[in-house]
C-alpha positions as CSV (number, residue, x, y, z in Angstrom):
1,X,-9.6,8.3,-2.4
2,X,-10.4,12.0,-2.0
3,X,-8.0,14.6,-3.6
4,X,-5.6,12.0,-4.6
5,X,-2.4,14.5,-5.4
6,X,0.6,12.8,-3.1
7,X,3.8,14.3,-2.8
8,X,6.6,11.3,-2.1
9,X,8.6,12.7,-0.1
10,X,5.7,13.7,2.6
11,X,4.6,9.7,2.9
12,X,8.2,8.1,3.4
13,X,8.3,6.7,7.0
14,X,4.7,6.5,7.7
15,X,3.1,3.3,9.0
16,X,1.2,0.9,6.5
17,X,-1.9,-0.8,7.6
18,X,-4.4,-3.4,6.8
19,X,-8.5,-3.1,6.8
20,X,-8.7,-4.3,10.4
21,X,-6.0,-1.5,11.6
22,X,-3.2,-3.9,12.0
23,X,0.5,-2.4,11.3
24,X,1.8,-4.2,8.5
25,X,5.3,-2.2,8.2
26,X,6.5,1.6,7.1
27,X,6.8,2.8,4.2
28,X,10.4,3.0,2.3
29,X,10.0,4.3,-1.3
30,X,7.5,4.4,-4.3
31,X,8.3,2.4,-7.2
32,X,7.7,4.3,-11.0
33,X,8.4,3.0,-14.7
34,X,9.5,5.6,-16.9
35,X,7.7,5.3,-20.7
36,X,9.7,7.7,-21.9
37,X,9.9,11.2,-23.1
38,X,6.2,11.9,-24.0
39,X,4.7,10.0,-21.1
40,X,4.7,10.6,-17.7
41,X,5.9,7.8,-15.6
42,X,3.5,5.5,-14.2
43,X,3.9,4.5,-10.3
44,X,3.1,1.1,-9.9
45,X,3.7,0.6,-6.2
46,X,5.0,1.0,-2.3
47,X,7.8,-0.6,-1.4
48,X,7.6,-1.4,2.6
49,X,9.8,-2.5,5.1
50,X,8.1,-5.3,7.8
51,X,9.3,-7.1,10.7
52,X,12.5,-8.0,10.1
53,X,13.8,-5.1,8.0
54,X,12.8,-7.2,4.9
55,X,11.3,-5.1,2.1
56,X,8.5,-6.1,0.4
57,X,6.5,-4.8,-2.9
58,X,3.0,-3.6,-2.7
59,X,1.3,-3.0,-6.0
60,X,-0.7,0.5,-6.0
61,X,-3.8,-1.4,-6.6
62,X,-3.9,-2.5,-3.3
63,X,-3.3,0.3,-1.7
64,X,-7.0,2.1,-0.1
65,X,-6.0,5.1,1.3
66,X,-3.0,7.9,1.7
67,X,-2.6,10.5,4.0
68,X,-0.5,12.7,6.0
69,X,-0.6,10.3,8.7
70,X,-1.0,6.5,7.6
71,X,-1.1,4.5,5.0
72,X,-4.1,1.8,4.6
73,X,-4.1,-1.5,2.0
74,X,-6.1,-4.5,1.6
75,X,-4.0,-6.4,3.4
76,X,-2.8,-8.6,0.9
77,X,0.8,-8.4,0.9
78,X,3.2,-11.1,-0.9
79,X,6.1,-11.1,1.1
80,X,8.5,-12.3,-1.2
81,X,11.9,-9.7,-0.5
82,X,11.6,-6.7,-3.4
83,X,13.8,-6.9,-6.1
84,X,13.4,-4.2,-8.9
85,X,12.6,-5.6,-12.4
86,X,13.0,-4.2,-16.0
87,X,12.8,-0.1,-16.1
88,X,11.4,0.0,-12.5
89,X,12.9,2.8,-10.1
90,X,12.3,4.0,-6.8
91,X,11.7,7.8,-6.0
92,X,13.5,8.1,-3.1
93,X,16.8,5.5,-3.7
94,X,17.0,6.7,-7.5
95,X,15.8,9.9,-8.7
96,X,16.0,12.2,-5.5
97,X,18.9,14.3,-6.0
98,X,19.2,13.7,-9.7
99,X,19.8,16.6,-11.8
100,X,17.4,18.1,-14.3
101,X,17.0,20.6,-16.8
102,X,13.8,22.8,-17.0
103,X,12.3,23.5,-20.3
104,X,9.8,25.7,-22.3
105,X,6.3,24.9,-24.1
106,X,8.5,24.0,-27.1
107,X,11.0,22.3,-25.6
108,X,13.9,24.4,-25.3
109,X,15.9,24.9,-22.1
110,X,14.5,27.8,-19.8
111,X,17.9,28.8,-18.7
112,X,21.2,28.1,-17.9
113,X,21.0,26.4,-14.3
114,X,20.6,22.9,-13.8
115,X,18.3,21.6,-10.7
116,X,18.2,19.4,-8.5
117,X,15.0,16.7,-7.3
118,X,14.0,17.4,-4.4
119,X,10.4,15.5,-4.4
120,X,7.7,14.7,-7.0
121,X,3.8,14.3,-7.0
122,X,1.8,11.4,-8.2
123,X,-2.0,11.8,-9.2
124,X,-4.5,9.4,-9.9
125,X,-6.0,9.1,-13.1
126,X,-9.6,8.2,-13.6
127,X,-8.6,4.8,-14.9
128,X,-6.9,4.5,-11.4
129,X,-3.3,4.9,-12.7
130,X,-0.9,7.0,-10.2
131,X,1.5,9.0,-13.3
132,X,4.2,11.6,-12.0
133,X,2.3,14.9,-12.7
134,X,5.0,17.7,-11.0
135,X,8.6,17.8,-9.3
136,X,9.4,19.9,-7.0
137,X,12.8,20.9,-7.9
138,X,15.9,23.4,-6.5
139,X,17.7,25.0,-8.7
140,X,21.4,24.8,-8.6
141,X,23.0,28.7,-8.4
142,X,26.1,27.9,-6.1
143,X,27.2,25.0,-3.9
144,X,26.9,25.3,0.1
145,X,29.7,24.2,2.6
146,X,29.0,20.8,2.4
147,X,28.3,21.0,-1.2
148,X,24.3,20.8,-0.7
149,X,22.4,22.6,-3.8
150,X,22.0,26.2,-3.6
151,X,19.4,28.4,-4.9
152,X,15.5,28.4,-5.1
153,X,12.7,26.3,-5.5
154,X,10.4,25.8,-8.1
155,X,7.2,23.5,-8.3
156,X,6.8,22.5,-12.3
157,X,5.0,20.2,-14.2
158,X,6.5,17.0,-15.3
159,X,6.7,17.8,-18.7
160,X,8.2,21.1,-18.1
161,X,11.6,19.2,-17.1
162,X,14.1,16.7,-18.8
163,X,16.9,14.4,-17.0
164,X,20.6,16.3,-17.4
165,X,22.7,14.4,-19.2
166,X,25.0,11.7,-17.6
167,X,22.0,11.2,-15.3
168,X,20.3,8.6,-16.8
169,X,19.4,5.1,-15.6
170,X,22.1,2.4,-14.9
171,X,22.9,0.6,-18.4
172,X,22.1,-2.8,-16.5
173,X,18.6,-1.5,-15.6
174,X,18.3,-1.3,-19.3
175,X,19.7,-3.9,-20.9
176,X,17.3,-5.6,-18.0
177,X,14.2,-4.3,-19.8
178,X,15.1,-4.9,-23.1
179,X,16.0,-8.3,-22.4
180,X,12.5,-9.1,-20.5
181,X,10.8,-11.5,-22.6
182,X,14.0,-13.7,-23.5
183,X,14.2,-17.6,-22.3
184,X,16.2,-18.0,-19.1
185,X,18.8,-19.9,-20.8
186,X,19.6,-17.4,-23.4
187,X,20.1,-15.3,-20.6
188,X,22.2,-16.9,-19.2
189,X,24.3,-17.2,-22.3
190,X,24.6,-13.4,-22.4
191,X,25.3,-13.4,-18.6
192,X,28.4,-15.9,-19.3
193,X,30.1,-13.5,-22.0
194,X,30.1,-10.6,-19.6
195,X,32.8,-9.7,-17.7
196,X,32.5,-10.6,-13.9
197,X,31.6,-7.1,-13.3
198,X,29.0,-6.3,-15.4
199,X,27.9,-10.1,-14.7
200,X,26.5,-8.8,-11.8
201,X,25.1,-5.5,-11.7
202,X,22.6,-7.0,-14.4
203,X,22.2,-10.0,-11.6
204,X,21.1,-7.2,-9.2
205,X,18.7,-6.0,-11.4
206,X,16.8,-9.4,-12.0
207,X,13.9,-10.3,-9.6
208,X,14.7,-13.2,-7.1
209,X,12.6,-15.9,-9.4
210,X,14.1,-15.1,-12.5
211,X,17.6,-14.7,-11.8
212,X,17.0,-18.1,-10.3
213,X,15.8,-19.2,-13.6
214,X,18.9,-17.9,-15.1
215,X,21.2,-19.1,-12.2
216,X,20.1,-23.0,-13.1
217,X,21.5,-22.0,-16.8
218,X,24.8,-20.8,-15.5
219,X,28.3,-22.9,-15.3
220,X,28.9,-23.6,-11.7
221,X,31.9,-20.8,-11.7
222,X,29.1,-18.0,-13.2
223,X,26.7,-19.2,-10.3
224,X,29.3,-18.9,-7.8
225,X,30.5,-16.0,-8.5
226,X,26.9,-13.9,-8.8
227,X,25.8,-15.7,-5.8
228,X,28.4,-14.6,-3.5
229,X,28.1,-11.2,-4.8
230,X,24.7,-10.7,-3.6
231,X,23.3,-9.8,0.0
232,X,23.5,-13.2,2.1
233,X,19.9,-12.6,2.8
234,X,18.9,-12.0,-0.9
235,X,21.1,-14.8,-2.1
236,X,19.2,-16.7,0.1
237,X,16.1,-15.5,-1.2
238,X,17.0,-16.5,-4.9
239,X,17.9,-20.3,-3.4
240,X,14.6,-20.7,-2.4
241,X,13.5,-19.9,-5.7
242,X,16.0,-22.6,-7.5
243,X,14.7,-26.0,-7.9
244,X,15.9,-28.1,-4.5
245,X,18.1,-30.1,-7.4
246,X,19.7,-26.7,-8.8
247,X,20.5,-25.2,-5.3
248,X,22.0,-28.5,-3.6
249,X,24.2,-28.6,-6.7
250,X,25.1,-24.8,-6.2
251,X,25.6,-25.0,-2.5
252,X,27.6,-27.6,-3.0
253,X,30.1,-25.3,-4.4
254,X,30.1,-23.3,-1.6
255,X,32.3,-23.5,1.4
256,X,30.7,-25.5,4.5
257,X,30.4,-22.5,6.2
258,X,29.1,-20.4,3.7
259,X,26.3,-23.1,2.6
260,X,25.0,-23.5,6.5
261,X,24.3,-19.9,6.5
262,X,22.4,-20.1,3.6
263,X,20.6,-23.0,4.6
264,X,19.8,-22.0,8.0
265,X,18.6,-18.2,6.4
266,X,16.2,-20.3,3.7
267,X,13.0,-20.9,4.9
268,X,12.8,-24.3,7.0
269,X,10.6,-26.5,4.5
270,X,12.9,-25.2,1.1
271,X,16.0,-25.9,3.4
272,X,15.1,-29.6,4.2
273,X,14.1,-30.6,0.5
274,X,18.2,-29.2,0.0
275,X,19.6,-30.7,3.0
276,X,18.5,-34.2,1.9
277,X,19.9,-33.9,-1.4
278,X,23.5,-32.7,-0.2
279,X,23.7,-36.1,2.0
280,X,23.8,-38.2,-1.1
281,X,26.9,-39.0,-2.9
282,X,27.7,-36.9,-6.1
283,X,26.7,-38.8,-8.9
284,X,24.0,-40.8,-7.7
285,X,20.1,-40.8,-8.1
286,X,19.6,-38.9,-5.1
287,X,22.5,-36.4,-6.0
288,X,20.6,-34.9,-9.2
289,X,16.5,-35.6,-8.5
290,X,13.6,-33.5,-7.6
291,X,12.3,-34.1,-3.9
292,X,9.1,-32.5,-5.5
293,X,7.4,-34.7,-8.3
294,X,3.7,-35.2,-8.7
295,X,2.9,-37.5,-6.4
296,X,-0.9,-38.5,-5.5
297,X,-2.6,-41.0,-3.8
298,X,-4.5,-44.2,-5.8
299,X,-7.8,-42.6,-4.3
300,X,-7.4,-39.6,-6.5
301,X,-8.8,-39.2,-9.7
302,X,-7.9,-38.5,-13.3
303,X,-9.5,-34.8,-12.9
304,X,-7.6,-34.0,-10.0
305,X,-4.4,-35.2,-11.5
306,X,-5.0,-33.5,-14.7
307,X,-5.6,-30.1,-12.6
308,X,-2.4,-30.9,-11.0
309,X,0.1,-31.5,-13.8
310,X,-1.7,-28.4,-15.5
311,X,-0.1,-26.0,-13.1
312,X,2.4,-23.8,-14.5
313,X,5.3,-24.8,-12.0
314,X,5.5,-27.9,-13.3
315,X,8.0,-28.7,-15.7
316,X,6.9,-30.5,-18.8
317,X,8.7,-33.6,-17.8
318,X,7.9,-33.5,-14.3
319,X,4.0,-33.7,-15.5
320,X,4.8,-36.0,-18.1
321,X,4.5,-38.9,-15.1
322,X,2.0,-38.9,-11.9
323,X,3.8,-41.1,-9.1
324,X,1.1,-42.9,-6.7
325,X,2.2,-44.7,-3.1
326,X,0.4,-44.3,-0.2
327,X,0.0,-41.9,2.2
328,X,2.2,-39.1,3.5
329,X,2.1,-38.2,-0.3
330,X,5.5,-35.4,0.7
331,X,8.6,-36.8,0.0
332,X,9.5,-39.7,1.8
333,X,6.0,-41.1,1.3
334,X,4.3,-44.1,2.4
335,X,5.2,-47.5,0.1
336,X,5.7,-47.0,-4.0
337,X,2.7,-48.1,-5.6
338,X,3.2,-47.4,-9.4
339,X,2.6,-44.9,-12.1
340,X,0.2,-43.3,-14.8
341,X,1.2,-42.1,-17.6
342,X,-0.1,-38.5,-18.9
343,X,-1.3,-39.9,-22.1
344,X,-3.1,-43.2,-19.8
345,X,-4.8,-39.7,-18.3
346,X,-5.9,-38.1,-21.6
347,X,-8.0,-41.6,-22.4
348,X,-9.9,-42.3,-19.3
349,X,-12.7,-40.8,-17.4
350,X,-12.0,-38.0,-14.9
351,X,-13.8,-39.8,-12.2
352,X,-11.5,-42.9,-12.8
353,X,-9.5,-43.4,-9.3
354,X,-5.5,-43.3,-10.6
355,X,-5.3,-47.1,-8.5
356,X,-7.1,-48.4,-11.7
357,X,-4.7,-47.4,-13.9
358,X,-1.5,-47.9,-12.4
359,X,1.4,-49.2,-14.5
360,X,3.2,-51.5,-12.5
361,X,5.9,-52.8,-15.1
362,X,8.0,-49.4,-14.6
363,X,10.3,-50.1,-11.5
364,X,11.3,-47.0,-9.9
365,X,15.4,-46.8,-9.3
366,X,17.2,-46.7,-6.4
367,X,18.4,-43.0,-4.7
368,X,21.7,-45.0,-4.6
369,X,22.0,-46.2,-7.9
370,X,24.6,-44.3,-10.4
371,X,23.3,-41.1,-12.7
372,X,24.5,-43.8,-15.7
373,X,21.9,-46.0,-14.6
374,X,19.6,-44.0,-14.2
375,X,20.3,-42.2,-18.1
376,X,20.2,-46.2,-19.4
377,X,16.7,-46.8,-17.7
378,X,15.2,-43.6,-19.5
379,X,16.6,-44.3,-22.6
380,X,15.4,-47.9,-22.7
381,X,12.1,-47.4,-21.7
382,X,12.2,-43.7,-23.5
383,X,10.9,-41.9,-20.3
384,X,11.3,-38.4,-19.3
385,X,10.7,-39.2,-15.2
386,X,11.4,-41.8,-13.4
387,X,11.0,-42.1,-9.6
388,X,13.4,-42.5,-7.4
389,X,13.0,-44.8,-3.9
390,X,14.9,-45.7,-0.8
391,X,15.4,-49.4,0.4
392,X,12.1,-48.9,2.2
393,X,10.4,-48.5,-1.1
394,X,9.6,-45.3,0.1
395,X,9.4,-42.3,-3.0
396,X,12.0,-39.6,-2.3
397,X,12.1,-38.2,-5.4
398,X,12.0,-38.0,-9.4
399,X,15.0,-38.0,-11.8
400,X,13.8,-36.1,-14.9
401,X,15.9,-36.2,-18.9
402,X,17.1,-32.6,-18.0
403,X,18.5,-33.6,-14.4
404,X,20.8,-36.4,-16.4
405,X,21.9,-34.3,-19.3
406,X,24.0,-31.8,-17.1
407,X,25.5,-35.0,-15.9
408,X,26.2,-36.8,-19.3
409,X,27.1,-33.4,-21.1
410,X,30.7,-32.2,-20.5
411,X,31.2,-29.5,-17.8
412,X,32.2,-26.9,-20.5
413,X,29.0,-27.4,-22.9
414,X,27.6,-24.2,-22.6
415,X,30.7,-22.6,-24.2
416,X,31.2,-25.1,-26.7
417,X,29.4,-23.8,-30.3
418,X,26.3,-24.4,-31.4
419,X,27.5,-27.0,-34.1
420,X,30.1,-28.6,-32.0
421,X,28.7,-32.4,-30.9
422,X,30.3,-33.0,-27.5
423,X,31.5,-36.5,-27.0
424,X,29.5,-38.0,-24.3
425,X,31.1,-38.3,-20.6
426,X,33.1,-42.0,-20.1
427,X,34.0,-40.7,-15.9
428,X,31.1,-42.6,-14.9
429,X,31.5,-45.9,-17.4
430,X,27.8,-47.7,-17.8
431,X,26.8,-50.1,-14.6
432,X,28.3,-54.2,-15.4
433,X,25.2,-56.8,-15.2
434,X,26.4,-57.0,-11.4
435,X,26.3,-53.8,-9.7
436,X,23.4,-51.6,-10.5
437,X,20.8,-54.6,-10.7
438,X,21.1,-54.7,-7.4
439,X,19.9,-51.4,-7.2
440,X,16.7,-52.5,-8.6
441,X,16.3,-54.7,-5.0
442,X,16.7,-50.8,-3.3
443,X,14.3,-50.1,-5.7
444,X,9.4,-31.5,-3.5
445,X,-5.2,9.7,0.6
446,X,-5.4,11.8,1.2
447,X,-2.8,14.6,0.1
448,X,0.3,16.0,1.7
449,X,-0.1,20.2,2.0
450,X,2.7,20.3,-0.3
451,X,6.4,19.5,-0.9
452,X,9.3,19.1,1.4
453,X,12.8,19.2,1.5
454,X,12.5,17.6,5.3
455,X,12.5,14.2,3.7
456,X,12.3,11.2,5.9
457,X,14.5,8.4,4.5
C-alpha cells in the first residue's frame, strides 16, 4: 500500500471489497490491543458488517488496500459473528470520546485541560504491523448546550498522551486477558463464584467458541442464566459452537418457545444434530451422545483414519474408537458394521482397509437403552466410546465416559470441594437381567487527507 497513514474515523462506513470487485460489506470499526504504556497499540483488524447486519472480523493481514473511497481484501472472510477477545478494543465503540491527558517529552502533564478523542491514525510498519502513531484530540475548555466538548484541536503523537483516570478499560475485558490461557473448566469455576452480574459481563467478553467451552462446564442454572443474557442472535451463535450433546441439554432448559427461536436462528445442519437429540427421553442413550463420532466406511484405510482422529476437534475419547457401517457415513448411517480400536490402528499398515480389522465382539447399545446401561457397558469392557444404534442397526451416535459422568455425578458436583467424594446417583438404579438386554436386540490505502470530527458511525 502507498502512504499507508489512515485516519479511523475517515474509513468508517466505506464499502469492503474482494479481488474480483465484489461488495463484501461496510466497514463498522477497527479493532486495536493495547501493550501498554511504552508501546503503541497494535491494530489487528476491520470489523465489517455483511448481509444481514452480522458483524464479522477481518484480520489486517488480509486487508490489500485503503482509501478514501473503498476498502479492498483478499476475499477471505470467516464469517463467524465478531466477538472481542482478551485486551481487544474497537476505535470507534470504545475509545472515541474517551478522555485523555496530554503530556511532555518527560512525561509530565502539559496543562491543566483534559481532551477528548476525537479520531486516531494507524501506520504501517515495515514488518507490516498497523500501531496507533497519533490522536487527533479536542481539548476540553467549557461544555456546549448539549454538553459536546468545547475548545480546540490538537493532532499529537501517541506517546505525547495518556488515558485520564476512570477511563480505563472495563475490569471484565481484563480479567478476560489475564485469564486467556486457563482450561475451560477452571473458567468456568471462577464464572460460578461470581455474582450474576459480573457473571456476565465477563461472558460478553469471551469469543463465541470459548465461552461455549466454558458454557459446557457450567451448572445448568449458570448456563441459563448467561445464555439468556446475551443477544438471541449471538446466543445462538455460541450454541452452534456447543457440542450437539451440550446444547440439547441446555435448550432443554429453556422454555419451548425460547429453544424454537434458537433452533430455528442456528444454522440448519447444527440445528438438526440438536433437534434429534431433544426427541429422546432424558436419561437415555440418545439423550446424552454425540450425533458426531468418527465414523468411516470399511473401504477406508488406517492412514485416512489416523489423519482423522488426529484433528484437533476431536475429543480424546471420541478418537479413542473409529465406528465403520456402510454408507451415508452422517449420522443415521447405513447398517453398523463394527469397530477399530486406536491402538488396532497404531500396529497395522496404513494401506490396511479398516474392514480387515473390525472388532466385532463390541455390540453397540441401543439409543433407547438407560445412561446406567450404558455406564455398566463402559465399565465392563473399560471403554471410553461406545456407539449408539437404532432398531434399524443404523449408527446415530457415540456415548463417550465424559457424556455419562454428568449423569452419574450429582447435580451439585461442581460446588462440592475438591476432597469431597460424592456418593454415586441411585435415581436411575442399574438395569435387572430383563430389561436392558433387550436393548442389546435394538442394538455429528491509501490515506485520508487528515482527521475528522464528521465521523460516520
Amino acid at each position: 500500500m502507498s502512504n499507508p497513514k489512515i485516519f479511523v474515523a475517515r474509513l468508517l462506513g466505506l464499502d469492503v471489497f474482494d479481488p474480483l470487485g465484489d461488495r463484501l460489506g461496510r466497514l463498522r470499526d477497527v479493532v486495536v490491543v493495547d501493550r501498554g504504556l511504552h508501546q503503541p497499540p497494535i491494530a489487528t483488524g476491520l470489523v465489517i458488517e455483511v448481509p444481514g447486519k452480522k458483524r464479522v472480523f477481518v484480520p489486517m493481514t488480509r486487508v490489500t488496500s485503503m482509501d478514501s473511497g473503498q476498502i479492498l481484501t483478499t476475499g477471505l472472510i470467516n464469517l463467524r459473528r465478531f466477538s472481542r477477545r482478551g485486551a481487544e478494543q474497537t476505535v470507534a465503540g470504545d475509545l472515541f470520546d474517551r478522555r485523555m491527558v496530554l503530556v511532555d517529552e518527560e512525561g509530565r502533564l502539559e496543562h491543566e485541560h483534559e481532551s477528548v478523542l476525537e479520531d486516531l491514525a494507524i501506520e504501517r510498519q515495515r514488518n507490516g504491523d498497523w500501531i496507533v502513531t497519533e490522536v487527533y484530540v479536542r481539548e476540553v475548555t467549557g461544555r456546549g448546550a448539549f454538553g459536546r466538548a468545547r475548545g480546540q484541536h490538537r493532532l499529537v503523537d501517541w506517546d505525547r498522551s495518556r488515558w485520564a483516570r476512570g477511563t480505563e478499560p472495563q475490569g471484565a475485558t481484563s480479567f478476560v486477558a489475564a485469564h486467556e490461557d486457563l482450561k475451560p473448566a477452571d473458567l468456568a469455576d471462577m464464572l460460578h463464584d461470581m455474582t450474576d452480574k459480573r457473571r456476565v459481563e465477563v461472558a460478553n467478553e469471551l469469543q463465541d467458541e470459548r465461552l461455549a467451552d466454558v458454557l459446557q462446564e457450567l451448572p445448568d442454572d449458570d448456563q441459563v442464566q448467561i445464555l439468556s443474557h446475551l443477544d438471541i442472535e449471538r446466543a445462538a451463535d455460541v450454541l452452534e459452537e456447543m457440542d450437539p450433546d451440550d446444547a440439547a441439554d441446555l435448550l432443554g432448559e429453556l422454555p419451548d418457545n425460547q429453544q424454537e427461536l434458537l433452533l430455528e436462528l442456528m444454522e440448519p445442519e447444527d440445528a438438526e444434530d440438536v433437534r434429534r437429540l431433544l426427541e429422546y427421553e432424558e436419561d437415555t442413550a440418545g439423550s446424552v451422545m454425540t450425533p458426531v463420532p468418527v465414523i468411516m466406511a470399511p473401504e477406508a484405510t488406517v492412514a485416512e483414519a489416523m489423519a482423522t482422529i488426529r484433528q484437533t476437534e476431536i475429543s480424546p475419547a471420541r478418537a479413542s474408537l473409529v465406528i465403520v457401517a456402510r454408507p451415508p457415513l452422517e449420522t443415521p448411517t447405513g447398517r453398523y458394521l463394527g469397530v477399530v480400536h486406536f491402538q488396532k490402528l497404531l500396529r497395522y499398515p496404513p494401506p490396511e482397509p479398516l474392514g480387515n480389522l473390525l472388532d466385532k465382539d463390541l455390540e453397540p447399545v441401543s439409543d433407547l437403552a438407560p445412561v446406567t446401561h450404558v455406564t455398566r457397558e463402559l465399565a465392563t469392557y473399560n471403554l471410553t466410546c461406545i456407539p449408539v444404534v437404532n432398531e434399524q442397526q443404523r449408527v446415530v451416535g457415540a456415548v463417550t465416559v465424559d457424556d455419562v459422568l454428568d449423569h452419574i455425578l450429582p447435580e451439585d458436583w461442581r460446588a462440592m470441594d475438591p476432597d469431597q467424594t460424592p456418593a454415586p446417583s441411585t435415581e436411575n438404579p442399574a438395569p435387572t437381567a430383563g430389561g436392558p438386554a433387550s436393548a442389546r436386540g435394538g442394538a455429528p490505502a491509501a490515506p485520508a487527507a487528515g482527521p475528522t470530527t464528521n465521523r460516520r458511525t
